[in-house]
C-alpha positions in Angstrom: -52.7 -22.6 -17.7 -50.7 -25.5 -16.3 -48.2 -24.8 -13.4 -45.0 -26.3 -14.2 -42.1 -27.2 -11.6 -38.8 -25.1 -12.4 -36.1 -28.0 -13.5 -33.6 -28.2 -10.8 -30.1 -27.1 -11.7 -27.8 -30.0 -13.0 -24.2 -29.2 -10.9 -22.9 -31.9 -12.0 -23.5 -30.6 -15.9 -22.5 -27.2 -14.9 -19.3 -28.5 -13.5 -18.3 -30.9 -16.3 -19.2 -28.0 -18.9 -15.8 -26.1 -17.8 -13.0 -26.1 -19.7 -11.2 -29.8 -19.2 -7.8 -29.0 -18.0 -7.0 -32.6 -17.0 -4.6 -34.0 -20.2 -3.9 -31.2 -21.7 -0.5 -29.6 -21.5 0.6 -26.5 -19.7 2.3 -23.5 -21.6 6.1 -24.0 -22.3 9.0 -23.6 -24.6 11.4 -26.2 -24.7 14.1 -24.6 -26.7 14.0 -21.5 -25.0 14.9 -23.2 -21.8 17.7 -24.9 -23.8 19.3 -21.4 -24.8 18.6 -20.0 -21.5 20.7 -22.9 -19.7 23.3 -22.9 -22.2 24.0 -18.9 -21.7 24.2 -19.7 -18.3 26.8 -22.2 -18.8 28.9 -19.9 -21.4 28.8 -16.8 -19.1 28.3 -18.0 -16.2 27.8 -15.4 -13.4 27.3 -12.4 -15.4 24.1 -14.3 -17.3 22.6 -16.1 -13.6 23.3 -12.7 -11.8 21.0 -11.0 -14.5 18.7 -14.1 -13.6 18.4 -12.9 -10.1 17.2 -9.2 -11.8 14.6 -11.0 -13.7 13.1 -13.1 -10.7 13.8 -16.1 -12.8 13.5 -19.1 -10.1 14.2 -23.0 -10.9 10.3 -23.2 -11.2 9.9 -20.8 -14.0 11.2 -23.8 -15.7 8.8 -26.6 -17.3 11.2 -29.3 -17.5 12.2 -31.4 -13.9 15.8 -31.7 -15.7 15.9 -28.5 -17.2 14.9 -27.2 -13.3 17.5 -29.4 -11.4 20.3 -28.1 -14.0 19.0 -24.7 -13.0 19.4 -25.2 -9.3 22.5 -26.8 -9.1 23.5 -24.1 -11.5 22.2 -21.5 -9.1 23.8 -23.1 -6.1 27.6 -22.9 -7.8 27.0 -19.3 -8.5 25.5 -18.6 -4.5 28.6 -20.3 -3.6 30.8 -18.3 -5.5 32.1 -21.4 -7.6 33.6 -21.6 -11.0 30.6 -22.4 -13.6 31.7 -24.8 -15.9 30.2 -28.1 -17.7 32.4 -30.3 -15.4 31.4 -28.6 -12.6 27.7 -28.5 -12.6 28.3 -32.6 -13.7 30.0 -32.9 -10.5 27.5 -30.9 -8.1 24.8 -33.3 -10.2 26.4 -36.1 -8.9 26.7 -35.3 -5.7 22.8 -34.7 -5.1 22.4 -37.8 -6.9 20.4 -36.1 -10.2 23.0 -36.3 -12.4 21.4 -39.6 -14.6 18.4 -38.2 -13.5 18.8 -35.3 -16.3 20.0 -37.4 -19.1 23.8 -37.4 -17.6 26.7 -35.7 -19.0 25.7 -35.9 -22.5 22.8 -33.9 -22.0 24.7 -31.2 -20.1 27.2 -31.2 -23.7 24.0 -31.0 -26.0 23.7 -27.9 -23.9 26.4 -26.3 -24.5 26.5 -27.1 -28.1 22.9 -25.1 -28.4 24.3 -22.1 -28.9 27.4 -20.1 -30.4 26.4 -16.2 -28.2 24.5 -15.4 -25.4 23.7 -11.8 -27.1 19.9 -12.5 -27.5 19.9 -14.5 -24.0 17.5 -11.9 -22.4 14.5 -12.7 -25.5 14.5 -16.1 -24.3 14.8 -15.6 -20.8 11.2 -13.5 -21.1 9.8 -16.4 -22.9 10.8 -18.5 -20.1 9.6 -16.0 -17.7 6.1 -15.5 -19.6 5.2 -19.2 -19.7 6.0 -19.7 -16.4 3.7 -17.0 -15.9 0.9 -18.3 -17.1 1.2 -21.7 -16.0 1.1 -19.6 -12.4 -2.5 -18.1 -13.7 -3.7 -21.4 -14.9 -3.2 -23.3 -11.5 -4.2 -20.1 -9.5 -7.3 -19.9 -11.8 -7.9 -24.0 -11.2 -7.5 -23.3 -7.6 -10.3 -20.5 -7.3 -12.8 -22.8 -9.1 -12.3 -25.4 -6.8 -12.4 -23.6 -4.1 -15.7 -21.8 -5.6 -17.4 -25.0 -5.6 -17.2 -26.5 -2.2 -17.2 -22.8 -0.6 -15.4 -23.7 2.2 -14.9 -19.9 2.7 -16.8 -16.9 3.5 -17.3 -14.6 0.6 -15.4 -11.4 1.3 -12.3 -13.9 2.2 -12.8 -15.9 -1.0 -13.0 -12.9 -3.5 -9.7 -11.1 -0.9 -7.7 -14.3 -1.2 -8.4 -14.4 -5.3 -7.5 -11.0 -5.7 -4.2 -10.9 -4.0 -3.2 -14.2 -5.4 -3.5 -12.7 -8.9 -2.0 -9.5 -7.6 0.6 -11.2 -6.5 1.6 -12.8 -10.3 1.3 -9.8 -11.3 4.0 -8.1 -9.1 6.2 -11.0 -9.5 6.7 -9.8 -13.1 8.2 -6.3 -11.8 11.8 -6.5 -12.1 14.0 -3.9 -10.5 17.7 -4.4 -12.3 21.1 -2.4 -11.1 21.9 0.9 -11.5 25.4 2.6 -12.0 26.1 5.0 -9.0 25.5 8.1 -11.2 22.1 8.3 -11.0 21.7 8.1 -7.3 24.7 10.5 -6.5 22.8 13.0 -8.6 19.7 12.4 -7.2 21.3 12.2 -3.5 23.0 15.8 -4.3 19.7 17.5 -5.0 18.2 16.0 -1.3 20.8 17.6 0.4 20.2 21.3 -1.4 16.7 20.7 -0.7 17.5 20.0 3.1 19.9 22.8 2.8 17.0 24.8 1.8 15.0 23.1 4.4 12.0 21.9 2.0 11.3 18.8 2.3 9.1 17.9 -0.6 11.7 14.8 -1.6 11.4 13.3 1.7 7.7 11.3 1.7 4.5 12.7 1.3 4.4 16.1 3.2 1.8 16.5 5.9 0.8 20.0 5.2 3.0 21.0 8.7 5.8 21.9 8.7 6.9 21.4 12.4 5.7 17.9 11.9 7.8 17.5 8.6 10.4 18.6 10.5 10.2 15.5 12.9 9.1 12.9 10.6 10.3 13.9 7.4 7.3 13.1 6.0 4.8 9.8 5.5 6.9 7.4 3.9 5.4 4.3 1.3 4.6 1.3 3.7 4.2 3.2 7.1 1.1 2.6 9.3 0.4 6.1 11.1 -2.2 5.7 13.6 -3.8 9.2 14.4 -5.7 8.6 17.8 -8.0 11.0 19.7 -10.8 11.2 22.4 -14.0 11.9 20.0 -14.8 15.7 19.0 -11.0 16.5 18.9 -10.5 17.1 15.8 -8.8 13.9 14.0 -11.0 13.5 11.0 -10.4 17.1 10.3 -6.4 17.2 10.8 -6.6 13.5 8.3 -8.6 15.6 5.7 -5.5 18.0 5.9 -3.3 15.2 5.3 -5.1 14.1 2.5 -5.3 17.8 1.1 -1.9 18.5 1.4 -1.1 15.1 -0.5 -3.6 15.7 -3.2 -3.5 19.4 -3.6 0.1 21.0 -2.3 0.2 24.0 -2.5 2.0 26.1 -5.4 5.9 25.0 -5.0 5.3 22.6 -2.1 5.9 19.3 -4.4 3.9 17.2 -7.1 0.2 15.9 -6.1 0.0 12.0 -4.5 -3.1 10.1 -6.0 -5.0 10.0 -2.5 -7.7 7.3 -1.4 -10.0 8.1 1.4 -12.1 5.4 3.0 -14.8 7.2 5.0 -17.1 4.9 7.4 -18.7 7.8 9.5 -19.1 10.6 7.1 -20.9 10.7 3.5 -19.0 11.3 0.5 -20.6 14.9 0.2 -20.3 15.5 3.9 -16.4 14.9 2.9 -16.6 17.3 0.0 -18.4 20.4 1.6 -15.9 20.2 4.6 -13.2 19.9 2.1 -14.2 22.7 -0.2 -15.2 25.0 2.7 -12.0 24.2 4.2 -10.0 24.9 0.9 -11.6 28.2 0.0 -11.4 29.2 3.7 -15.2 29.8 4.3 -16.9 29.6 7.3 -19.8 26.9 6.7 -22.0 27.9 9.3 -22.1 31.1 7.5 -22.8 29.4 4.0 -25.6 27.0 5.3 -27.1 30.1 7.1 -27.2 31.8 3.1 -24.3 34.5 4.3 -21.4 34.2 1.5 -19.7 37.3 0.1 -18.6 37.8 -3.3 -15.1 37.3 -2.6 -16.3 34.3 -0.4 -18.1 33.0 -3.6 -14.9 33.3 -6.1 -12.8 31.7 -3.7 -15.2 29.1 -3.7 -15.8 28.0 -7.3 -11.8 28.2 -7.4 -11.1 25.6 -4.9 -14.3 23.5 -6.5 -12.5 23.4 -9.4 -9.5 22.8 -7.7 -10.9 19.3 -6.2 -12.6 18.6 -9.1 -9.4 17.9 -11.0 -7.0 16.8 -8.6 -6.0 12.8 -7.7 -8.6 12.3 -4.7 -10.5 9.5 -4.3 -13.5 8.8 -1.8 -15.2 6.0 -0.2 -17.9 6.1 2.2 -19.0 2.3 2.2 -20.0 2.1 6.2 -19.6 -1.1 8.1 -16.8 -2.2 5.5 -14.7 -5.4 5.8 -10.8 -5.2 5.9 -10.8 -7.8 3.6 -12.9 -5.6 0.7 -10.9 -2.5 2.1 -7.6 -4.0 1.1 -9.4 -5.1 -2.4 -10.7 -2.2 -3.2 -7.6 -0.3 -2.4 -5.6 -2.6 -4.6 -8.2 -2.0 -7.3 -7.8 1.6 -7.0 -3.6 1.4 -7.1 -3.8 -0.8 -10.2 -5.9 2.3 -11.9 -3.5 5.3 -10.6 -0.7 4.3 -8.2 -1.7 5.9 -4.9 0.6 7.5 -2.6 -1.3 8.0 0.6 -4.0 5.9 1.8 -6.5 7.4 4.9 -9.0 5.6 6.9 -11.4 7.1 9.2 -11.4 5.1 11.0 -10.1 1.8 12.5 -13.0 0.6 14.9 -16.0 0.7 12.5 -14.1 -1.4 10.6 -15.6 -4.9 10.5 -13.4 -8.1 11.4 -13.1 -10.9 8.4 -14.1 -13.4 11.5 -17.2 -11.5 13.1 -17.5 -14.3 15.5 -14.1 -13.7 17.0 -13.5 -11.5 20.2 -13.4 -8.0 19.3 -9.8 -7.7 20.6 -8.8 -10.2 18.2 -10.7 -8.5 15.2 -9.2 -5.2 16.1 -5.5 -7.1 15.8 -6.6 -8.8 12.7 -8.1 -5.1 10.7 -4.4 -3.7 12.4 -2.8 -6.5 11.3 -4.0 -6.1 7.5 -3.8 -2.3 7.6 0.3 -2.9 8.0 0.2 -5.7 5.5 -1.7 -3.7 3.1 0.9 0.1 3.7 3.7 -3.3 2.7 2.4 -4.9 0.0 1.1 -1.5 -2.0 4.3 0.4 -0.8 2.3 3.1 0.1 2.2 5.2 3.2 -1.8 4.6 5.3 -3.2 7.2 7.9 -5.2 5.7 9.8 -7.4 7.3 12.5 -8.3 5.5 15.6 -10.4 6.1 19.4 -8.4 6.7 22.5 -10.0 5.3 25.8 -11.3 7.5 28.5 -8.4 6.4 31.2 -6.5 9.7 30.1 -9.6 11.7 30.9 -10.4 9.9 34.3 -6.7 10.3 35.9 -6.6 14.1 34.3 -3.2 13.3 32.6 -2.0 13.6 28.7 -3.1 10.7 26.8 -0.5 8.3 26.1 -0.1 5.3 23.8 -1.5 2.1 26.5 -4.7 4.5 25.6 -4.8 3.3 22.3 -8.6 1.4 22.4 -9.7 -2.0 22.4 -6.0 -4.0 21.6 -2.1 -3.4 21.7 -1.6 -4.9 18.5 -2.2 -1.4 17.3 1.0 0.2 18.9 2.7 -2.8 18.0 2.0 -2.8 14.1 1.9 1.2 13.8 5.2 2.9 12.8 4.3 6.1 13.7 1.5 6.9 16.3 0.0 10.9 16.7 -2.2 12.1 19.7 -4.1 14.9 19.1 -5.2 16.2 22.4 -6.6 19.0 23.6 -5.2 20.0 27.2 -7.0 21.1 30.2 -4.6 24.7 29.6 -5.9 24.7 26.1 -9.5 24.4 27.2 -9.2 27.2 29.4 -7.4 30.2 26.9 -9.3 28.6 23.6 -11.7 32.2 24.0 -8.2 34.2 23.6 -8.0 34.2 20.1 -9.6 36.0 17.2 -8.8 36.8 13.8 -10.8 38.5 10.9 -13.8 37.2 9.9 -13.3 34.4 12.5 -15.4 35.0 15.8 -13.9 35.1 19.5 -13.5 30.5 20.1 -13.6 29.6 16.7 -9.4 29.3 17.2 -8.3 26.5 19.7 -4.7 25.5 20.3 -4.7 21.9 20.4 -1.1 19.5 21.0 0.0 16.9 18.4 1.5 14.5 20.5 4.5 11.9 18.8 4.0 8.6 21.2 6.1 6.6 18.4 8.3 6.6 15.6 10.4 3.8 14.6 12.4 6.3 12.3 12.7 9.6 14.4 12.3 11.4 17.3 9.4 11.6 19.9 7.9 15.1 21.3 5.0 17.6 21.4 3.9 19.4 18.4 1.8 22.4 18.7 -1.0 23.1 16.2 -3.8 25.6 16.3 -7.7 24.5 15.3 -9.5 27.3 13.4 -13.7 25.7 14.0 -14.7 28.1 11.1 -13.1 26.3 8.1 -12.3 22.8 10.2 -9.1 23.4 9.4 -5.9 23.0 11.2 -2.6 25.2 11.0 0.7 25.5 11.9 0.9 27.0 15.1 3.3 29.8 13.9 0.7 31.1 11.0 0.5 35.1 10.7 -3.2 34.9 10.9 -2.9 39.0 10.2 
């Protein structure tokens, strides 16, 4: 049997076979830019304020006339001016653009387009629609480009492509006024809830109350860096934090669809500790075959508590930030998340790996805040604490924070979990049923920062058994 040599792929083919976009004309309505302008000029503020709700910009329109008219238009109103045909001629004038949009017969043919501006918000979501798309189209034509000459690394190309598209896709939110009512009502039941002291309407609780009580909660768009000397306990206190977002308990507020990016344990490592620490069952015990039947109910319940409640896991080790941040978004898009975790900052990969290490650690920071901004979403995330603390036998405080400052700098909210030399010393003191003599360690929660709140020392107690953390104040009888 002759051999034959594979036929080298034709680029050049493969490129010309895409869709031609060169000639052909981008998505528009022409009269529905016409009606638009012309409510504008009949109502004036009322119909350019309503604009403003909508996010309609001079670019959402196709025509460079119909967008200077729009601008000037928009300029009167910014400047509080009357709008009026005459006066958007004269403003015209004066930037010189005035023959430039067909002069002042075109502003009248305007004007004459319609009789009421009561349908004006139909056309002003045509407008807003092909704009829309003409965004897509060029975005889209801009990612095929750049796909061809690959001047990019992957994991930036597919980051950039995403958020781009994400992007359009927020634009089309619009957020419009509201008449005080609704907010006095809804600022009436906060204070009874204060006055009650729960705090469910404040942010997503912590599971703590002391700590609630300082920080009122995790609020959408925080960075909360939870830093510790390893074998302290922070992935354990963040599983907490994702428990008590996920699964409050009965009449301590609605669950949070909760994302949890592991890089140092396995999905299933994340489960058992979770469900052990749930059911309140001592996993030592229940690897060594020791589970009562009490133990065993209370197990199967909190299984199928998990099972159906809004948590999401990933354990993908060695992860970029750029594919953190994407698949984050991807998740949000599916069920809008309300707390993010990482565990944890430094086995995060850089999008640069050639760059200093300092400089990576600033850049996964850097994204971690823009990422808490741009999903409006609060994100714990857990980082290392260098050993200076440890060598000058003094409480760890935020200059520990490891390998770059751009981490206190970014973080709105930074916890030290630290376990004190006192601490050490009286961790044998406790005991409660069930629970053998050191299994219960009081450990401090330490507040280094808080843009929005107070500073100060929290005290939490450890129980080893069920890796789970309590309030300090807990009736363990």
């Amino acid at each position: 049997m002759n051999e034959t040599t594979p036929t080298p792929i034709d680029r050049t083919k493969s490129k010309a076979s895409m869709p031609n976009l060169v000639g052909r004309i981008l998505p528009h309505n022409t009269e529905a830019e016409e009606v638009l302008l012309a409510a504008c000029l009949l109502e004036g503020e009322e119909i350019l304020t309503q604009c403003v709700e909508l996010k309609i910009e001079p670019d959402a329109f196709y025509r460079p006339a119909h967008k200077l008219i729009f601008k000037s238009l928009q300029n009167l109103h910014q400047k509080g001016l009357v709008i009026h045909e005459i006066a958007l001629s004269e403003a015209l004038k004066k930037e010189g653009e005035l023959e430039n949009i067909g002069g002042m017969v075109a502003i009248n043919n305007l004007t004459d387009r319609i009789e009421t501006t009561a349908h004006f918000k139909y056309f002003a979501e045509i407008v807003k629609e092909k704009a829309t798309l003409r965004k897509l189209i060029r975005t889209a034509t801009t990612i095929v480009e750049n796909a061809y000459t690959g001047s990019e690394d992957i994991e930036t190309f597919l980051n950039t492509a995403e958020q781009e598209f994400f992007k359009i896709s927020q634009d089309r939110v619009t957020e419009s006024a509201t008449h005080i009512k609704e907010p006095i009502e809804r600022a009436a039941e906060l204070v009874q809830k204060l006055i009650r002291r729960e705090h469910t309407g404040m942010g997503v609780s912590s599971g703590f109350k002391d700590l609630d009580d300082m920080t009122f909660g995790f609020h959408p768009g925080q960075m909360i860096v939870l830093a510790a000397r390893p074998s302290v306990g922070k992935t354990s206190l963040a599983m907490n934090f994702a428990e008590a977002s996920a699964l409050p308990s009965p009449g301590k507020g609605v669950p949070f669809n909760t994302l949890v990016f592991s890089l140092e344990m396995t999905e299933d490592d994340i489960a058992m500790r979770l469900l052990c620490c749930r059911a309140r069952v001592n996993m030592k015990r229940l690897r060594d075959g020791f589970a009562s039947n009490e133990e065993q109910t209370s197990l199967a319940e909190s299984a199928q508590e998990i099972k159906n409640s809004p948590l999401w896991l990933d354990d993908t080790s060695g992860i970029k930030i750029t594919e953190l941040r994407a698949k984050a978004r991807r998740v949000h898009s599916k069920a809008q998340l309300g707390l993010i975790v990482i565990d944890y900052l430094q086995l995060i990969s850089g999008s640069d790996p050639r760059a200093p290490r300092e400089q990576q650690i600033s850049d996964i920071s850097r994204n971690i805040k823009g990422m808490a901004k741009e999903l409006d979403v609060p994100v714990v995330v857990l980082s290392q604490l260098n050993r200076e603390s440890e060598k000058e036998k003094r409480d760890p405080r935020l200059s520990d924070l490891r390998e770059s400052g751009a981490i206190e700098q970014d973080a709105d909210v930074v916890f030290i979990l630290h376990r004190s030399k006192k601490n050490s010393e009286d961790e044998d003191s406790g005991s409660i049923e069930g629970v053998g003599s050191g299994d219960i360690e009081n450990l401090k929660l330490i507040i280094a920062k808080q843009r929005n709140g107070p500073v100060g020392d929290i005290d939490l107690v450890f129980n080893r058994s069920y890796t789970r953390f309590e309030n300090s104040t807990i009736n363990y009888v």
